[in-house]
HTML snippet that shows the backbone in 3Dmol.js (N, CA, C, O; Angstrom):
<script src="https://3Dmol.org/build/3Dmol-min.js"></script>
<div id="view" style="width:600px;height:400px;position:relative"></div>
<script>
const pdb = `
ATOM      1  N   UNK A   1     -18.311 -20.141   7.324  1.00  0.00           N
ATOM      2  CA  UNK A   1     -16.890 -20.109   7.499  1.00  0.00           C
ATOM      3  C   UNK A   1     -16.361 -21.464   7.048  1.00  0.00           C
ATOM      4  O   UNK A   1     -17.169 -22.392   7.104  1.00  0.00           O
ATOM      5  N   UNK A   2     -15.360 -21.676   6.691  1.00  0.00           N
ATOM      6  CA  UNK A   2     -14.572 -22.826   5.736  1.00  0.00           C
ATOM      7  C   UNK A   2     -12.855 -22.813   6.479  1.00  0.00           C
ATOM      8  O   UNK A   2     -12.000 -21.930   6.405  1.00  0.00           O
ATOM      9  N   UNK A   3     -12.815 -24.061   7.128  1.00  0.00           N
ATOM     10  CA  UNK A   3     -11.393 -24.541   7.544  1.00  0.00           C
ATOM     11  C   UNK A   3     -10.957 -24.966   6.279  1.00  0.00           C
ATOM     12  O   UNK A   3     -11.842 -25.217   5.462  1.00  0.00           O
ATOM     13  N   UNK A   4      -9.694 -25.111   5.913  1.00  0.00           N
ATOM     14  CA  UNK A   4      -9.383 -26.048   5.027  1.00  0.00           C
ATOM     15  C   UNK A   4      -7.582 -26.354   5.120  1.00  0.00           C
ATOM     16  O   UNK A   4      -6.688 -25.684   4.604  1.00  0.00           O
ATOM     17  N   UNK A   5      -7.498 -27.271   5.743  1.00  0.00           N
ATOM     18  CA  UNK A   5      -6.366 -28.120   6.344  1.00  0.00           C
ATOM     19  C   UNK A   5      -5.760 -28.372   5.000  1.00  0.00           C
ATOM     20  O   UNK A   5      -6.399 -28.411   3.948  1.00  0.00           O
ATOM     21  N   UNK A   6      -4.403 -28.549   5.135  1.00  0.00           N
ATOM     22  CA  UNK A   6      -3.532 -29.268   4.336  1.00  0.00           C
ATOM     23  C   UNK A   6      -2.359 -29.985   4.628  1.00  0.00           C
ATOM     24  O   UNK A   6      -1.395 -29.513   5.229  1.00  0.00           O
ATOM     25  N   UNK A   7      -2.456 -31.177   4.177  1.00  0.00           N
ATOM     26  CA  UNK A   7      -1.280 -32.108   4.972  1.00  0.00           C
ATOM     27  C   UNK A   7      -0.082 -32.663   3.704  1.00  0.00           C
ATOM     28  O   UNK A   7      -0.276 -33.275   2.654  1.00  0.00           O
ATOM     29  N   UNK A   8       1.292 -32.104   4.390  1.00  0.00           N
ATOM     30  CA  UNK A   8       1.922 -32.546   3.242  1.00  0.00           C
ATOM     31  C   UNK A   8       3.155 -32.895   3.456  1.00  0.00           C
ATOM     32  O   UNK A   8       3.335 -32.461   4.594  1.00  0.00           O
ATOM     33  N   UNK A   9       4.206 -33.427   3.103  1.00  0.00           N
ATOM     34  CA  UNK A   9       5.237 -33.936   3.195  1.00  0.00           C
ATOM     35  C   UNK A   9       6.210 -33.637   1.989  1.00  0.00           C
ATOM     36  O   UNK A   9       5.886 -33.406   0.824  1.00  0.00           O
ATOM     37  N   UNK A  10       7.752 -33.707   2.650  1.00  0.00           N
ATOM     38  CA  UNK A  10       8.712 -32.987   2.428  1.00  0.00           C
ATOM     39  C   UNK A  10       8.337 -31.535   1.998  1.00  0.00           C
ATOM     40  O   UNK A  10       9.292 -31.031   1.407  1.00  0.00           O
ATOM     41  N   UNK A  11       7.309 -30.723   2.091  1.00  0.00           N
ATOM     42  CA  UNK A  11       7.438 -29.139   1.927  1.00  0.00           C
ATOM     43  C   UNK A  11       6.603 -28.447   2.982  1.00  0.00           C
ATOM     44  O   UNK A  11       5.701 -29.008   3.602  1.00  0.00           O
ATOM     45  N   UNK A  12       6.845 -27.615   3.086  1.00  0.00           N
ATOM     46  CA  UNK A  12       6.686 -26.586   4.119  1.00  0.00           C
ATOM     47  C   UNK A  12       5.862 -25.307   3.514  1.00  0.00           C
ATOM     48  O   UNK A  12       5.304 -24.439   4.185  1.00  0.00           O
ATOM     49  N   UNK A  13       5.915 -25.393   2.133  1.00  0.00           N
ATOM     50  CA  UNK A  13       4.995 -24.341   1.306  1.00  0.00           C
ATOM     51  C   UNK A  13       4.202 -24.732   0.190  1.00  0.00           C
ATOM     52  O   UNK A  13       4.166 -25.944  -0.024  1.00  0.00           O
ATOM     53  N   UNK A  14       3.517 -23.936  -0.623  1.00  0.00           N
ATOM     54  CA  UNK A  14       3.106 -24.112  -1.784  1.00  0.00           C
ATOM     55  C   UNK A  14       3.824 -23.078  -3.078  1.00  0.00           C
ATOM     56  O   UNK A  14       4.468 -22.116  -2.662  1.00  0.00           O
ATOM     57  N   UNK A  15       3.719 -23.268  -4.693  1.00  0.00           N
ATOM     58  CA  UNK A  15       3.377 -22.543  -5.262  1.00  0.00           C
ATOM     59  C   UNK A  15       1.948 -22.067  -6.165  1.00  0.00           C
ATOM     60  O   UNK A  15       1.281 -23.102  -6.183  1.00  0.00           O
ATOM     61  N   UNK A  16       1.421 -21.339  -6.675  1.00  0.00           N
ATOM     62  CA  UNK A  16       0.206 -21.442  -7.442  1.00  0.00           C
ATOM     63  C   UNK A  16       0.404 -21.236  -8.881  1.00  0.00           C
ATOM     64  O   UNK A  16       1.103 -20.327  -9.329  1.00  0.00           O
ATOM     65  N   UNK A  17      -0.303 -22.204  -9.686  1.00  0.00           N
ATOM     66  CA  UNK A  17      -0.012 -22.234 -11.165  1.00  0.00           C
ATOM     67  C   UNK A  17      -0.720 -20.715 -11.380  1.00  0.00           C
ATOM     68  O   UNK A  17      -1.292 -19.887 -10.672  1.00  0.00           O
ATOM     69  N   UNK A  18      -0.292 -20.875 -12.930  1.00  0.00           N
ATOM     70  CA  UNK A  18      -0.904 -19.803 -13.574  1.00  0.00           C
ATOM     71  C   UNK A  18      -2.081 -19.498 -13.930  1.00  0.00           C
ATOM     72  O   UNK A  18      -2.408 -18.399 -14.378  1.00  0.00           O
ATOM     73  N   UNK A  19      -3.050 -20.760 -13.702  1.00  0.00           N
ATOM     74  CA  UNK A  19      -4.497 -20.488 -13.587  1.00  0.00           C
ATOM     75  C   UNK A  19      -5.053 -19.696 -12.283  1.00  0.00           C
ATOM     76  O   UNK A  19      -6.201 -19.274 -12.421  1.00  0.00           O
ATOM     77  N   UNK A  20      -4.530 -19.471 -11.247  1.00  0.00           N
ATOM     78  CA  UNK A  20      -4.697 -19.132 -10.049  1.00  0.00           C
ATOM     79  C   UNK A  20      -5.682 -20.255  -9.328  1.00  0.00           C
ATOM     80  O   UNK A  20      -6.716 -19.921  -8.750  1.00  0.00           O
ATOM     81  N   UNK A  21      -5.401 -21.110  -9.394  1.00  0.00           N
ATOM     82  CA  UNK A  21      -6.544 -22.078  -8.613  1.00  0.00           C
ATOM     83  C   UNK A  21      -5.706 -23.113  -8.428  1.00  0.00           C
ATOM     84  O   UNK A  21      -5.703 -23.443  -7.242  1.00  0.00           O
ATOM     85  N   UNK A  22      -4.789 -23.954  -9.292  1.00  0.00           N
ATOM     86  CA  UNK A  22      -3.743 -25.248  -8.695  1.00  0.00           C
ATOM     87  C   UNK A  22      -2.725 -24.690  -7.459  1.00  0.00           C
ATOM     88  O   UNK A  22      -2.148 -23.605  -7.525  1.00  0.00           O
ATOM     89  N   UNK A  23      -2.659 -25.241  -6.791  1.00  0.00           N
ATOM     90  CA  UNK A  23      -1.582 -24.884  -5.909  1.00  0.00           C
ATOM     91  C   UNK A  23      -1.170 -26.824  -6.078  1.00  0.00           C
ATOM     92  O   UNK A  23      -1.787 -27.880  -6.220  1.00  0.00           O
ATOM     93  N   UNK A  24       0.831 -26.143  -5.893  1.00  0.00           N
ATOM     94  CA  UNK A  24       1.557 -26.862  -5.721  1.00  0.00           C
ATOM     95  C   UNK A  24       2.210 -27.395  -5.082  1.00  0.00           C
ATOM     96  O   UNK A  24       2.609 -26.483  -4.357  1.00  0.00           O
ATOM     97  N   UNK A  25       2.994 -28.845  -4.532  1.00  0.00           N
ATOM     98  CA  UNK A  25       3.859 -28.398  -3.274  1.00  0.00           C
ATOM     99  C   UNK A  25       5.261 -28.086  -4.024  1.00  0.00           C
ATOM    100  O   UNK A  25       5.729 -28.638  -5.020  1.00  0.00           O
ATOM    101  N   UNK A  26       5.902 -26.797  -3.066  1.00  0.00           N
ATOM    102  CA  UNK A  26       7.123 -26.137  -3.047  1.00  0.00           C
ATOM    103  C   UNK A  26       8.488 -26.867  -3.331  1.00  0.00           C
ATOM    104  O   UNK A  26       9.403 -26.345  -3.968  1.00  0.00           O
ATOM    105  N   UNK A  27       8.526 -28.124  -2.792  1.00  0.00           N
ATOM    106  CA  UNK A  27       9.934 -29.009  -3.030  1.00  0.00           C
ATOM    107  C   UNK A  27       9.318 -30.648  -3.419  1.00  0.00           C
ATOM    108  O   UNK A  27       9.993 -31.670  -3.295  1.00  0.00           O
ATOM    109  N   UNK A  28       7.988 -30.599  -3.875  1.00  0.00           N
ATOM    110  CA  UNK A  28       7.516 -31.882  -4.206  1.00  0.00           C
ATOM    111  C   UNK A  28       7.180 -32.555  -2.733  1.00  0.00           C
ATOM    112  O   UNK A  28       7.410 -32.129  -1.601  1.00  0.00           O
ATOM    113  N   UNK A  29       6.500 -33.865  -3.221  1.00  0.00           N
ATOM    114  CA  UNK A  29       6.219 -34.618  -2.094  1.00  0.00           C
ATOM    115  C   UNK A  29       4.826 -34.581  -2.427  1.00  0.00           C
ATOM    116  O   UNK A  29       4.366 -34.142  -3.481  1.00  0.00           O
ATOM    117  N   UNK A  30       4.040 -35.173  -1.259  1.00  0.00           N
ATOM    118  CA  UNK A  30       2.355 -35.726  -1.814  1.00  0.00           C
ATOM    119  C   UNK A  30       1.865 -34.803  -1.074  1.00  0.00           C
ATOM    120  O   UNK A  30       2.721 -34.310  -0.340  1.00  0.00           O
ATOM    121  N   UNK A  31       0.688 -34.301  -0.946  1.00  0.00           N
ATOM    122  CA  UNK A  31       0.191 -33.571  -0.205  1.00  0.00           C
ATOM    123  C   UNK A  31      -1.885 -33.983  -0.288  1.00  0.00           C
ATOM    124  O   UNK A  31      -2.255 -34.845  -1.084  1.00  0.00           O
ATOM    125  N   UNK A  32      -2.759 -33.372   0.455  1.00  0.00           N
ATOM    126  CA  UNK A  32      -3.651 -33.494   0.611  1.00  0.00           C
ATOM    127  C   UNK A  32      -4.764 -32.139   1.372  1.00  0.00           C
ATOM    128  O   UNK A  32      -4.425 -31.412   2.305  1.00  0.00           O
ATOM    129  N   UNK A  33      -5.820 -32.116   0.805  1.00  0.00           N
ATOM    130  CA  UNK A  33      -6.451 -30.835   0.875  1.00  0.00           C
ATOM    131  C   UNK A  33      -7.513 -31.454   1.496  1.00  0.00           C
ATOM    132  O   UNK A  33      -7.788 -32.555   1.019  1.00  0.00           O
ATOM    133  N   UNK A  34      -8.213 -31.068   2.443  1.00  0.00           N
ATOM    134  CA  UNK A  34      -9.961 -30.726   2.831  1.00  0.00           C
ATOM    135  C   UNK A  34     -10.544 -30.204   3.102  1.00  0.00           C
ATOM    136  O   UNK A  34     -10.185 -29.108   2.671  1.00  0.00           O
ATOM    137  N   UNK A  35     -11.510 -30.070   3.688  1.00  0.00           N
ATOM    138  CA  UNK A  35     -12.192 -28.866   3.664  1.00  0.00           C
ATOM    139  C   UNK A  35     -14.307 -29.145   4.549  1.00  0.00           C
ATOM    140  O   UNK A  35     -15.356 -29.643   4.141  1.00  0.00           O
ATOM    141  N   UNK A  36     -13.778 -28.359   6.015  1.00  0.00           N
ATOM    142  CA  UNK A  36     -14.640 -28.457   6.632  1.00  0.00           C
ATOM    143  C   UNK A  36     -15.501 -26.703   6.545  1.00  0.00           C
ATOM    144  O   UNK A  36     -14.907 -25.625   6.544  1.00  0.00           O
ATOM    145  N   UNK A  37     -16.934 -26.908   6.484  1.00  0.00           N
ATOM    146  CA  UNK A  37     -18.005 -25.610   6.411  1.00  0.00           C
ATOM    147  C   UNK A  37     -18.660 -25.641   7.482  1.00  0.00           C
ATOM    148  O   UNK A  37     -19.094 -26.721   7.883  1.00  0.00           O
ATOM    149  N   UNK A  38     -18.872 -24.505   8.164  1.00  0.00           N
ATOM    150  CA  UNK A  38     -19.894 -24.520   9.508  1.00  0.00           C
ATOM    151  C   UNK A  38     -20.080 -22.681   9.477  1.00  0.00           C
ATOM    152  O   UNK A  38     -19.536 -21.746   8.889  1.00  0.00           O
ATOM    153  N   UNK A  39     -21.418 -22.903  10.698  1.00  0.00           N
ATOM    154  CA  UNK A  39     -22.196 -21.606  10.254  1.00  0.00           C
ATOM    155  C   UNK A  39     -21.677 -21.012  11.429  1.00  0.00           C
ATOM    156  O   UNK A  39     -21.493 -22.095  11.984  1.00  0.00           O
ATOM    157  N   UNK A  40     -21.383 -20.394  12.063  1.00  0.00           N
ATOM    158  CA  UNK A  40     -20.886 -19.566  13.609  1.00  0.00           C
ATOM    159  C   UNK A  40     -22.435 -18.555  14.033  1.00  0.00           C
ATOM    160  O   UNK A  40     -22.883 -17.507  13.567  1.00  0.00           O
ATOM    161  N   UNK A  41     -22.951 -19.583  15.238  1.00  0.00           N
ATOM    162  CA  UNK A  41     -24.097 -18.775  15.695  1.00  0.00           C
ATOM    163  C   UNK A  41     -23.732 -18.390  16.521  1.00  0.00           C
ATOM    164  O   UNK A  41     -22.537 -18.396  16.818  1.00  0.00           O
ATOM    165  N   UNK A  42     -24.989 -17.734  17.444  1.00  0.00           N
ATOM    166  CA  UNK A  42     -24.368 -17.647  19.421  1.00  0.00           C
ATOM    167  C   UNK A  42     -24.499 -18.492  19.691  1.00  0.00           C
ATOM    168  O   UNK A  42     -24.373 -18.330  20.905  1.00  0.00           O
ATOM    169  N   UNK A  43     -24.708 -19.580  19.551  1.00  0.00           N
ATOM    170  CA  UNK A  43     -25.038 -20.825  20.582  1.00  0.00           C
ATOM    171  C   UNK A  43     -23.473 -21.784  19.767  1.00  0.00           C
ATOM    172  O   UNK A  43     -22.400 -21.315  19.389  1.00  0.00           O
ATOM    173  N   UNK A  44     -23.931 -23.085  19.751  1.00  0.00           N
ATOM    174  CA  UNK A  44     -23.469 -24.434  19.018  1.00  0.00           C
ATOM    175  C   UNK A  44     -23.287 -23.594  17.115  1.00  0.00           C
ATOM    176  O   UNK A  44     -24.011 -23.040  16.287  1.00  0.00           O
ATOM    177  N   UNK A  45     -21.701 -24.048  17.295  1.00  0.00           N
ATOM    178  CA  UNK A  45     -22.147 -23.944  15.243  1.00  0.00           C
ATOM    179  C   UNK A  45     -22.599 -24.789  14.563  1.00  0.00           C
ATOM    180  O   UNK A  45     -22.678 -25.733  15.349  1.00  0.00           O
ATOM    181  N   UNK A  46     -22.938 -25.103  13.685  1.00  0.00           N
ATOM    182  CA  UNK A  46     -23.605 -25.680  12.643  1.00  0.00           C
ATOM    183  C   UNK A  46     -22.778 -26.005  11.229  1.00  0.00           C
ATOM    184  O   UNK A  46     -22.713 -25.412  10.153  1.00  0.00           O
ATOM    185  N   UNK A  47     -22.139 -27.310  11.779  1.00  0.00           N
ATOM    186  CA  UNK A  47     -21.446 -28.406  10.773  1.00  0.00           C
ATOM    187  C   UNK A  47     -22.177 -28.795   9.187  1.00  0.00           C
ATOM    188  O   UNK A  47     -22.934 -29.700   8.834  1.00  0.00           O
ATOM    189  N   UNK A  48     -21.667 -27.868   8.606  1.00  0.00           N
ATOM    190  CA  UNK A  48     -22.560 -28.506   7.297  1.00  0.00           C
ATOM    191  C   UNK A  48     -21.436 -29.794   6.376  1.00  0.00           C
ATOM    192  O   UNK A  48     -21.933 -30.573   5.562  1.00  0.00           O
ATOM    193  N   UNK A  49     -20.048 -29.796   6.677  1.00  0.00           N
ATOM    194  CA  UNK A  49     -19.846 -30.787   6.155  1.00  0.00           C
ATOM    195  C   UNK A  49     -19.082 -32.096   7.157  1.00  0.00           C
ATOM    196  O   UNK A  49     -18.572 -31.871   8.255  1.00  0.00           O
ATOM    197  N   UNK A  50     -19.138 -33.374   6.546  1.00  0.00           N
ATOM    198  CA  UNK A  50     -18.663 -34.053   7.825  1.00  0.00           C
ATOM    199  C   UNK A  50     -17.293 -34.558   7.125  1.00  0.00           C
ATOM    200  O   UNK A  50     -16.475 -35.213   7.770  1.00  0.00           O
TER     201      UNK A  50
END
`;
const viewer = $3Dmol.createViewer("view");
viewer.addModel(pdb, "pdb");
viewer.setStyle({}, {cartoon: {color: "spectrum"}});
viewer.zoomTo();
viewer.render();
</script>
């Protein structure tokens, strides 16, 4: 499973280019992407990225 947070300023949305893979912000401003992976057991999950 994959979180992937995005933090951004002055917009509230995105658009996506025409490659289908850039996303944009909606009214400009800087923004920032990351991206945490972990495994979901029964017990403790398992953080594969830090």
């Amino acid at each position: 499973m994959t979180i992937e947070p995005f933090l951004a300023t002055r917009s509230r949305s995105y658009v996506e280019d025409s490659d289908g893979w850039t996303l944009r912000l909606a009214n400009g401003g800087f923004g920032a992407q990351f991206e945490h992976t972990f495994i979901v057991t029964k017990g403790a999950p398992i953080v594969l990225t830090d």
